[in-house]
C-alpha positions, 0 to 999 in steps of 0.5 A, spaced: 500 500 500 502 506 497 500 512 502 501 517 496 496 514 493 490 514 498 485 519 500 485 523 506 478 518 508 482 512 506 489 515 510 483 516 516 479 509 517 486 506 516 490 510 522 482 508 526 483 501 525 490 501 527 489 504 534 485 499 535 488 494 534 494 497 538 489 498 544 487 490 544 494 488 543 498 483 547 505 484 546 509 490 546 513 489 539 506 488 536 504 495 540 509 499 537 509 497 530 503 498 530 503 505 534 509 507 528 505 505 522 500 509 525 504 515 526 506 515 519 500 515 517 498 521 521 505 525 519 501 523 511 494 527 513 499 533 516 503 533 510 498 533 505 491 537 508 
């Protein structure tokens, strides 16, 4: 998944659904990745709106 090439909705519901899984994670490895995937995704909607 390239993330230029989604909308400022897709780019949303896709940082939504990654908190959530972070919040139901067990593991602290799974927890991270999860919180810099959607960190990455909330710098995008910075940049671009």
């Amino acid at each position: 998944m390239i993330i230029s090439e989604m909308n400022h909705r897709e780019i949303t519901k896709k940082y939504s659904e990654l908190l959530n899984k972070a919040e139901f994670a067990t593991g602290r490895k799974e927890v991270v990745g999860l919180l810099k995937k959607a960190a990455k995704l909330k710098s995008q909607i910075e940049i671009n709106y």
